[in-house]
N, CA, C and O of each residue as an XYZ file, in Angstrom:
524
protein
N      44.545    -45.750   -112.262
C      45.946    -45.412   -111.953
C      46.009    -44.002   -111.361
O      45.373    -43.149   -111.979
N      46.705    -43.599   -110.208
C      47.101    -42.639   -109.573
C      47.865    -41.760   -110.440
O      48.992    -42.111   -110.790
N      47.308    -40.512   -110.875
C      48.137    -39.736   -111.354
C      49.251    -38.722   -110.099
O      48.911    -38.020   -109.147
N      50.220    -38.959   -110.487
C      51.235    -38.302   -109.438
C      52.380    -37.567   -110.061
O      52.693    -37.685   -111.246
N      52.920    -36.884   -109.287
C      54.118    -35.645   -109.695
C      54.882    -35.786   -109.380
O      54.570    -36.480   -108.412
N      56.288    -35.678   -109.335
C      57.661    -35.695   -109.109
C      58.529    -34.132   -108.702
O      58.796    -33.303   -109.572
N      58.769    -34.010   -107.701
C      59.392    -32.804   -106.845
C      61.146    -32.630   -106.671
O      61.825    -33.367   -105.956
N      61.617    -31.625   -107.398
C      63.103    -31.705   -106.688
C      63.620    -30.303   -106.314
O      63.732    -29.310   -107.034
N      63.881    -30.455   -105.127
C      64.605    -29.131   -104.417
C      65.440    -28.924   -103.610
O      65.563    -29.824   -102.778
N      66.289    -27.816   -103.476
C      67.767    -27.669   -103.113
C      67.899    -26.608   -102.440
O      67.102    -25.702   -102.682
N      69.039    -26.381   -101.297
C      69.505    -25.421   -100.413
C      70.388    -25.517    -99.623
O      70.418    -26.438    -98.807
N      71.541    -24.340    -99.713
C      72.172    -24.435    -98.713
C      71.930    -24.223    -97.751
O      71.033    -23.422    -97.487
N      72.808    -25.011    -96.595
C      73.055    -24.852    -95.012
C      73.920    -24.448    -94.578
O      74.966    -24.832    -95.103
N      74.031    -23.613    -93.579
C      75.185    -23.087    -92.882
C      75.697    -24.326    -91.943
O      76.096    -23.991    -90.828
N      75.727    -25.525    -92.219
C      76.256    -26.443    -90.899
C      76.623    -27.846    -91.725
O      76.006    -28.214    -92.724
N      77.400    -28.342    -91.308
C      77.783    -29.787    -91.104
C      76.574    -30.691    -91.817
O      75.361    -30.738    -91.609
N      77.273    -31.247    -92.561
C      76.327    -32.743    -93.482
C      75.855    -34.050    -91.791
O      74.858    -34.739    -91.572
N      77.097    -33.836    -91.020
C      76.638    -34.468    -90.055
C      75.546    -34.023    -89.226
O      74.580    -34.719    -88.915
N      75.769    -32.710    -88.849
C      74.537    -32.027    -88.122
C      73.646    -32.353    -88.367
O      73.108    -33.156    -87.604
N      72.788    -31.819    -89.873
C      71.807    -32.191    -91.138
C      71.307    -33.395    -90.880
O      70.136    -33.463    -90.506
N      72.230    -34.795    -91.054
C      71.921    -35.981    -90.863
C      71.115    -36.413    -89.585
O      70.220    -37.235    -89.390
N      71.658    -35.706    -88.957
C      71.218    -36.039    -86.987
C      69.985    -35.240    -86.991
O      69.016    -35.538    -86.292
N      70.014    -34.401    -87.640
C      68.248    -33.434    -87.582
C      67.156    -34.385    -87.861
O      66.121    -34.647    -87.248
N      67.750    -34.897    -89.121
C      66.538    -35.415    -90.258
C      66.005    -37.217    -89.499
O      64.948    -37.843    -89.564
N      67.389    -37.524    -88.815
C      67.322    -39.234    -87.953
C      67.088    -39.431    -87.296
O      66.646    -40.565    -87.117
N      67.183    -38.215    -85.972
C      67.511    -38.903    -85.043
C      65.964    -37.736    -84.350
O      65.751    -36.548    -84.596
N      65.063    -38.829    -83.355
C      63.916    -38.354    -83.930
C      63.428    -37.174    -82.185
O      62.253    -36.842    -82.024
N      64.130    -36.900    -81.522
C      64.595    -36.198    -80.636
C      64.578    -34.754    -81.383
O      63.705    -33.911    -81.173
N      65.824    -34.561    -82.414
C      66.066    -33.498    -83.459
C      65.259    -32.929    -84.243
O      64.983    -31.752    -84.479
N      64.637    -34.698    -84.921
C      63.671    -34.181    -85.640
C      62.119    -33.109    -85.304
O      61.514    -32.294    -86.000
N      61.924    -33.624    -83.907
C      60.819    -33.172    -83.679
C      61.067    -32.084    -82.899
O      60.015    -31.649    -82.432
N      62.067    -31.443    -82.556
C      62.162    -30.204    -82.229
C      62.220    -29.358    -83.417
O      61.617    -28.300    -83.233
N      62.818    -29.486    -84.737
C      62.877    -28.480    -85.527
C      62.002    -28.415    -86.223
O      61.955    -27.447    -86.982
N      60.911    -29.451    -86.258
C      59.499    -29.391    -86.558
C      58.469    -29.078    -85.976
O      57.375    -28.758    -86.441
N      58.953    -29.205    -84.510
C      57.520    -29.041    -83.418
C      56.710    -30.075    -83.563
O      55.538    -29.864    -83.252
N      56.988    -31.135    -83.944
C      55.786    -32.008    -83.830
C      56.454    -33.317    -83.206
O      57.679    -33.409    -83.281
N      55.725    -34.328    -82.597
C      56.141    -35.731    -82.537
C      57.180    -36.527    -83.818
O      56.951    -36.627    -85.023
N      58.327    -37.002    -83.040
C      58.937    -37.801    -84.836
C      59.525    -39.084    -83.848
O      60.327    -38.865    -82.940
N      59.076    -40.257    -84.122
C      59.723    -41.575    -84.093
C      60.581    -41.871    -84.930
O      60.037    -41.644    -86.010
N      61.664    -42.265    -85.126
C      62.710    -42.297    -86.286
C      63.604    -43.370    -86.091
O      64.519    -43.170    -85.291
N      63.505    -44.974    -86.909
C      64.212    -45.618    -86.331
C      65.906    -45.174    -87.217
O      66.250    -44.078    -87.659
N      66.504    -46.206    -87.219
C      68.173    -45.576    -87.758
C      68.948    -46.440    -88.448
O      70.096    -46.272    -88.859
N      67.954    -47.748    -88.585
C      68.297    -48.819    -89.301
C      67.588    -48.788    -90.816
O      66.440    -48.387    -91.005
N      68.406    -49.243    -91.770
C      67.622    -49.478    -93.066
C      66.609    -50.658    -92.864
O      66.961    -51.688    -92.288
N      64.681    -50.390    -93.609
C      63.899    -51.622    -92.974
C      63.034    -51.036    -91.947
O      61.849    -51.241    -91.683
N      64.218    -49.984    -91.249
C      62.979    -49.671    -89.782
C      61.934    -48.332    -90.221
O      61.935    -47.498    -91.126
N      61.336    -48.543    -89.413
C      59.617    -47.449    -89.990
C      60.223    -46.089    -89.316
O      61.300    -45.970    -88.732
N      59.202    -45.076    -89.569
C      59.516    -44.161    -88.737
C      58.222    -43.448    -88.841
O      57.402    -44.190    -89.382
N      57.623    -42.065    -88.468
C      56.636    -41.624    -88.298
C      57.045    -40.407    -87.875
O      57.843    -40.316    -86.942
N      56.500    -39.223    -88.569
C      56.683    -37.705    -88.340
C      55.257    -37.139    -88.496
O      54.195    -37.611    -88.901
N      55.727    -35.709    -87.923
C      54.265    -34.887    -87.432
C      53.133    -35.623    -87.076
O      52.129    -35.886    -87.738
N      53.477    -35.950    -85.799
C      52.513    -37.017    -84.904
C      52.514    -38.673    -85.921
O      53.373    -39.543    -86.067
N      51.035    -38.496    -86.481
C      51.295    -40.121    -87.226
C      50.759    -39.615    -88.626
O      50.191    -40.414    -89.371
N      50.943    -38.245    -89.002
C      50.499    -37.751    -90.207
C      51.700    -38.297    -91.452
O      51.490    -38.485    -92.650
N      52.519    -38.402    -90.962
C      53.726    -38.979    -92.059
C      54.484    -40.519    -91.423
O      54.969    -40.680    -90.303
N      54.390    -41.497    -92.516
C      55.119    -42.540    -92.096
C      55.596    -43.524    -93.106
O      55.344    -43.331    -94.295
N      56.209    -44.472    -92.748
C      57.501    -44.928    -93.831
C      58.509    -45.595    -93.690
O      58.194    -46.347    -92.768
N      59.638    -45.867    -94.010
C      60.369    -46.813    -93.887
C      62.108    -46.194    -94.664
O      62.450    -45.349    -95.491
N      62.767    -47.188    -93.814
C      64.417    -46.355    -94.750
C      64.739    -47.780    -95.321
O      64.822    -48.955    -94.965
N      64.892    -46.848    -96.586
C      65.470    -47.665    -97.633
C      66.979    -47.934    -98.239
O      67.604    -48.847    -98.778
N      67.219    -46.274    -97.726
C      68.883    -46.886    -97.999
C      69.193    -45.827    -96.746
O      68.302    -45.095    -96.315
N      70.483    -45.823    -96.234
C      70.933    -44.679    -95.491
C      72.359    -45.260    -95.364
O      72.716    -46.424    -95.184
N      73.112    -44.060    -95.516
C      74.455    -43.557    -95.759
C      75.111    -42.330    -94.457
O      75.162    -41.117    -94.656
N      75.451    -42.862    -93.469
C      75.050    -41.478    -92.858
C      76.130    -40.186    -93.668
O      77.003    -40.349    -94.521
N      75.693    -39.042    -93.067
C      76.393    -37.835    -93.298
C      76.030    -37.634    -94.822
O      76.035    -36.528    -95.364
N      75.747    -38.700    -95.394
C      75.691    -38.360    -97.181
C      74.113    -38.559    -97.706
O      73.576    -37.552    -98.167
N      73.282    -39.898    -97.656
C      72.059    -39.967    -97.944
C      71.387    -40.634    -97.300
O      71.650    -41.578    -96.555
N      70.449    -40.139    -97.582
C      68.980    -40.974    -96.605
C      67.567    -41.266    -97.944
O      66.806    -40.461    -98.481
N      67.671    -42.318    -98.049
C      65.741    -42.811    -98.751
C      65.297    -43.188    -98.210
O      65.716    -43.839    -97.253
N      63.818    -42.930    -98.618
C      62.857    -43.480    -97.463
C      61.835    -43.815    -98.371
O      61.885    -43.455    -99.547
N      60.692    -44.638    -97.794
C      59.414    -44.592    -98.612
C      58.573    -43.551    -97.696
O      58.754    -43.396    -96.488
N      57.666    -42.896    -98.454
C      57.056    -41.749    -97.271
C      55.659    -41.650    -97.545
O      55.457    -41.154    -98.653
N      54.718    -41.926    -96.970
C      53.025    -41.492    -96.948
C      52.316    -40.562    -96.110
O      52.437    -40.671    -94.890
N      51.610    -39.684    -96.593
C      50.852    -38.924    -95.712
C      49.899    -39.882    -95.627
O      49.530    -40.705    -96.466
N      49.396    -39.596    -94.056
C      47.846    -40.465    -93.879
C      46.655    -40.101    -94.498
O      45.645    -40.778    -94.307
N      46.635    -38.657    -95.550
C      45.485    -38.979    -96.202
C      45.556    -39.031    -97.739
O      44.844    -38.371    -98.496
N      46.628    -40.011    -98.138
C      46.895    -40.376    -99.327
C      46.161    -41.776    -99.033
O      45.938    -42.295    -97.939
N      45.784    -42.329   -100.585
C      45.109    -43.425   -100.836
C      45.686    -44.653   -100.349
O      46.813    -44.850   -100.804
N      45.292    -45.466    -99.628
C      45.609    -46.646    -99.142
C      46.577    -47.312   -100.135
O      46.377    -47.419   -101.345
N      47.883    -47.838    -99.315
C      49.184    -48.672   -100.036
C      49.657    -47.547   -101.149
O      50.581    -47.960   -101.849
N      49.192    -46.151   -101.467
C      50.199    -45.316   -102.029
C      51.617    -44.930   -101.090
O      51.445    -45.123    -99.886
N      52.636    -44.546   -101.379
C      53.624    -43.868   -101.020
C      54.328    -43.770   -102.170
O      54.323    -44.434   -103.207
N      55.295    -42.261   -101.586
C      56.152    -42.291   -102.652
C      57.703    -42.282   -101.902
O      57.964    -42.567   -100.734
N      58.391    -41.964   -102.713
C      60.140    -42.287   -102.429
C      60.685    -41.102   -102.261
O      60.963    -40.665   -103.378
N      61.014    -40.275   -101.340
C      62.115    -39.415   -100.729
C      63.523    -39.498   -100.745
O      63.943    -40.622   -100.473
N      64.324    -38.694   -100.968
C      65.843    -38.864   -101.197
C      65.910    -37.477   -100.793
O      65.172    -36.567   -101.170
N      67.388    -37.386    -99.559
C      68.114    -36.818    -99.232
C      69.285    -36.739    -99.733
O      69.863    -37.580    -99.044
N      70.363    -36.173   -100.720
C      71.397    -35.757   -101.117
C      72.339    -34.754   -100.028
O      71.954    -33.601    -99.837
N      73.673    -35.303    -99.288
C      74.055    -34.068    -98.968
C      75.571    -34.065    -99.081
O      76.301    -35.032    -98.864
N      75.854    -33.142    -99.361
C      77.336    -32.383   -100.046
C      78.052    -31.154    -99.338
O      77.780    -30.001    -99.674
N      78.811    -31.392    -98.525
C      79.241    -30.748    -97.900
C      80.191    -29.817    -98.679
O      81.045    -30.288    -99.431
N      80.019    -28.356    -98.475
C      81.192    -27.383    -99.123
C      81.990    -26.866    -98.203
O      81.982    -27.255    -97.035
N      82.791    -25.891    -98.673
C      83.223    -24.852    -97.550
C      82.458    -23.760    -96.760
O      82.911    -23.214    -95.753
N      80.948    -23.431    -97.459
C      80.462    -22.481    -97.021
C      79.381    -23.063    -96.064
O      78.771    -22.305    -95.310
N      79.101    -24.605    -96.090
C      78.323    -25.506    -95.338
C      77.922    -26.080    -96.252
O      78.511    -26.031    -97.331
N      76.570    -26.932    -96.026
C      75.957    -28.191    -96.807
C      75.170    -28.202    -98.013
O      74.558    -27.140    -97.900
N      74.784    -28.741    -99.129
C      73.925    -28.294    -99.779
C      73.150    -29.563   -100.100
O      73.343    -30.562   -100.792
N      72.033    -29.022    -99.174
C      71.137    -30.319    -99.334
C      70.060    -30.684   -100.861
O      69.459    -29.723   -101.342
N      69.930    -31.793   -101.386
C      69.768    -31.696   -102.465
C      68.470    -32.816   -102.229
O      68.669    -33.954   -101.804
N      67.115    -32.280   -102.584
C      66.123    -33.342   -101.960
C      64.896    -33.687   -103.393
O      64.851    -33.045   -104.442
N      64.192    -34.623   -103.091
C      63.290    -35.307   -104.500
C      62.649    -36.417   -103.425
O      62.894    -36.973   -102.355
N      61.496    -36.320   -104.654
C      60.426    -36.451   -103.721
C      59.814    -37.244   -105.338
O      59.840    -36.678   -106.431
N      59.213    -38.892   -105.032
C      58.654    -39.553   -106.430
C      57.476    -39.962   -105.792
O      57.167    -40.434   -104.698
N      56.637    -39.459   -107.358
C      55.243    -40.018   -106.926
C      54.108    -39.657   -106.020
O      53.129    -40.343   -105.727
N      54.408    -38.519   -105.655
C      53.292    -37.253   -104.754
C      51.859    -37.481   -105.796
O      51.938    -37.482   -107.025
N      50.455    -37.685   -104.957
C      49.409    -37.854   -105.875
C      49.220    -35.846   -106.177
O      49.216    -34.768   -105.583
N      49.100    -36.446   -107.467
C      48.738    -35.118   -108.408
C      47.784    -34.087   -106.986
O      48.315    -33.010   -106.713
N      46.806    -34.364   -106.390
C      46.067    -33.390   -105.946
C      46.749    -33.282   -104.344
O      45.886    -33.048   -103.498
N      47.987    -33.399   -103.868
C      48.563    -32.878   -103.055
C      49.691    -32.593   -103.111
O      50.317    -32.264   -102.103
N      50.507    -32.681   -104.937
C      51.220    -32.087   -105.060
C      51.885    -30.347   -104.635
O      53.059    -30.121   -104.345
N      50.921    -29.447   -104.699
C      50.640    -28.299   -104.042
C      51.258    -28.212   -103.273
O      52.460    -27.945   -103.293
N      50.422    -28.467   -102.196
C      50.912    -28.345   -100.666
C      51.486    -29.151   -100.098
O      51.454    -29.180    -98.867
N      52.334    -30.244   -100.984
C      53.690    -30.875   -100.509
C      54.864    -29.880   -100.910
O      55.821    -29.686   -100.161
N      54.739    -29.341   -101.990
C      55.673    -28.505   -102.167
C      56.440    -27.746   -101.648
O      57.670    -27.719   -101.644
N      55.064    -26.577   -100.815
C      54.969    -25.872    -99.936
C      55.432    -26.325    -98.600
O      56.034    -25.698    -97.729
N      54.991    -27.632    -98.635
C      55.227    -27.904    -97.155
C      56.197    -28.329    -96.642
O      56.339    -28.710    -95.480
N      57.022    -28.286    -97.580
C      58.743    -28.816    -97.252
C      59.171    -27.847    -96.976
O      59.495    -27.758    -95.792
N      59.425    -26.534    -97.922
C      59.655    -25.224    -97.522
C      59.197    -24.880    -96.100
O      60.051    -24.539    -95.282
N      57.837    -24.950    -95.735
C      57.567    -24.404    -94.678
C      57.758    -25.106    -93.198
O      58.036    -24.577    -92.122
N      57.542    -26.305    -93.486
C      57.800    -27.361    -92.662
C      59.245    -28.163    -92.104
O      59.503    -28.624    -90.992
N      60.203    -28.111    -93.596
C      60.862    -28.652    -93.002
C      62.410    -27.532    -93.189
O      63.346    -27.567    -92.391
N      62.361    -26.807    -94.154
C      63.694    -26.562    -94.614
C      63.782    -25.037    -93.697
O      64.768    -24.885    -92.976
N      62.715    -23.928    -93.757
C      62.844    -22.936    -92.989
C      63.612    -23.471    -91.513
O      64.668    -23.096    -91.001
N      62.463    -24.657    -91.006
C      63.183    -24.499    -89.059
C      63.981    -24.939    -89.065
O      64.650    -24.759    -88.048
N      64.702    -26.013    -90.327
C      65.712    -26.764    -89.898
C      66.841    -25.503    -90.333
O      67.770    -25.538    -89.527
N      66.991    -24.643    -91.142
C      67.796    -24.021    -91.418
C      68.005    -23.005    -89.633
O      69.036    -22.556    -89.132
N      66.759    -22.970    -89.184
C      66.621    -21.932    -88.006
C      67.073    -22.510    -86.799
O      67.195    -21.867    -85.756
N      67.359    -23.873    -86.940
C      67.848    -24.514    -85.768
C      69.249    -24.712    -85.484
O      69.830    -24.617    -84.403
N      69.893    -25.127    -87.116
C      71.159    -25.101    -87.615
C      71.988    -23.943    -87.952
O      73.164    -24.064    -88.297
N      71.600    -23.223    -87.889
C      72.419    -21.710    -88.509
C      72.366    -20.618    -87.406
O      71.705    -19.580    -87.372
N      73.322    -21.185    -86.435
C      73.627    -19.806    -85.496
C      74.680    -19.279    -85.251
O      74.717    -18.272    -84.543
């Protein structure tokens, strides 16, 4: 059995739950505020694929403007692992507060998944959105 970890983390945005939504979907957005390749389909069912073909997966539920699940695998996690991603978003007066979790990361890349949301996804997207 895969020992694995469970991740949850939060931040505000200076912008629109809609904006947010269109970053994270629509895969044009996505891959500019990442710099990398992102295929992103927009249907629940459809696959998608980020940072080239290093991340890929499927939507499981989507809500626009409010939530997005997904199933999500890095390509060098163990064959038929993935875990489950959830997007939370809540729009205030001061902008959005995205509220994110992450199930089932294998124990030995827990680490630098951590990290790599911070660095990867929440810094540029905040840098793309907040002007």
């Amino acid at each position: 059995m895969l020992k694995t970890k469970d991740l949850k983390q939060g931040l505000m945005i200076r912008a629109s739950a809609h904006a947010i939504y269109e970053a994270l979907m629509d895969s044009k957005k996505h891959a500019k505020f990442t710099s990398s390749p992102a295929k992103i389909s927009r249907i629940v069912g459809g696959s998608f694929t980020a940072h080239g073909d290093y991340i890929s997966g499927k939507n499981l539920e989507l809500i626009p403007d409010k939530k997005i699940v997904q199933s999500w695998r890095a390509s060098n996690w163990p064959v038929g692992h993935s875990s489950t991603i959830t997007y939370l978003l809540k729009e205030t007066k001061n902008g959005t507060k995205l509220m994110f979790s992450q199930k089932g990361i294998p124990m030995s890349d827990a680490k630098n998944i951590t990290g790599g949301w911070k660095t990867y996804y929440w810094e540029p997207l905040k840098k793309m959105l907040e002007k």
